[in-house]
C-alpha positions, 0 to 999 in steps of 0.5 A: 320388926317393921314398925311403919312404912312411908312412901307413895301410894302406888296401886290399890288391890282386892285385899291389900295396897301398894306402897312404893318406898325407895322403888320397892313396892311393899304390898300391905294388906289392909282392912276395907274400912281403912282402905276406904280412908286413905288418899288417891294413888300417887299421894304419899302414905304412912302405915303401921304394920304387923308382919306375920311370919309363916312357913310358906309366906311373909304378910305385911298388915297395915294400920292407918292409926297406932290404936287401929294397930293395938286393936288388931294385936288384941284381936289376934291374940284371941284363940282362933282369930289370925290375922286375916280374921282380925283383918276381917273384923276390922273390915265391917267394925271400927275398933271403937265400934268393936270396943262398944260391941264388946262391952255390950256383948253385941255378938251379932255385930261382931259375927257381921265380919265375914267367917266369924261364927257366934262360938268365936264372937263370944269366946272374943268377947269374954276374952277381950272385955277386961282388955277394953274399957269405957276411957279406951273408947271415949279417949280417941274423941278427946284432943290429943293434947288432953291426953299424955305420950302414953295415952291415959285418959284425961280428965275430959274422958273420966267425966264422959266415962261417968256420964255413960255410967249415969246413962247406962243407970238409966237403962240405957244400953252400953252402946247408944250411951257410948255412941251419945256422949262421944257425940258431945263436944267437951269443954275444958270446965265440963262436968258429969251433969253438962255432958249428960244432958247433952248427950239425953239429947242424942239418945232415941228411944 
């Protein structure tokens, strides 16, 4: 299993990058978001992979982030999702993005991802949303030092977590609250009324 290549940036293709390590150039196809993200060729590159063994050919997918990684394991271990659907998705939505998509059954916006039908975005959606939750999309907005080497949410991220369930009371959808609190800059002596009046602030109506 190859955990992460590093080396440099060597050529960008339709679907997949070159990354030179040690002279052997390892072509790692990537989604077109996190394409978008990384440097010019030439710098140096780190990415997390996932190596599909097929019959006929060996795939190497790579990741800028661990959880662009987990997000991706996730999403093919959904039943008719491999990985060049998973890759796909991951193309048109952020895995923050497809979390807020999930919890709010948002199926049009997963069927944004080229060759994912309604059948499948709604079979991804039953089968991902209790492997999602509110603390997974609002931890990445909280400083990793909040947060302890195996990941849990700080308590920055529960008070969020409790002001998108205020919001959502209100009557406002999973998504936008999602989306607003994120936006709020928390402090470390924030409470559920702080961020929730901030984050009204961010909300259209």
């Amino acid at each position: 299993m190859i955990s992460y290549i590093r080396g440099e940036l060597a050529a960008f293709e339709e679907d997949k990058v070159i990354v030179d390590v040690g002279g052997v150039g390892f072509g790692v196809f990537m989604s077109a978001q996190s394409m978008s993200l990384l440097p010019q060729a030439g710098q140096e590159v780190r990415l997390y992979t996932y190596l599909n063994v097929k019959e006929d050919a060996m795939q190497l997918f790579g990741f800028l982030t661990r959880d662009d990684l987990h997000v991706f394991k996730l999403l093919i271990g959904v039943s008719g999702i491999g990985p060049k659907g998973g890759q796909s998705i991951l193309s048109v939505l952020s895995p923050d993005d497809l979390r807020f998509a999930v919890m709010s059954g948002d199926v049009k916006a997963i069927c944004a991802a080229p060759g994912i039908g309604k059948k499948t975005a709604e079979k991804l959606i039953v089968e991902l949303r209790d492997k999602l939750s509110i603390e997974d999309a609002l931890l990445h907005a909280v400083s990793d030092r909040e947060s302890d080497v195996k990941g849990t949410a700080s308590p920055a991220s529960g008070v969020q977590s409790e002001a998108v369930q205020a919001l959502t009371a209100l009557g406002y959808g999973s998504t936008e609250a999602l989306k607003a609190v994120k936006k709020v800059e928390i402090t470390e002596d924030a409470d559920v009324e702080t961020v929730l009046k901030q984050a009204l602030k961010f909300m259209t109506f």
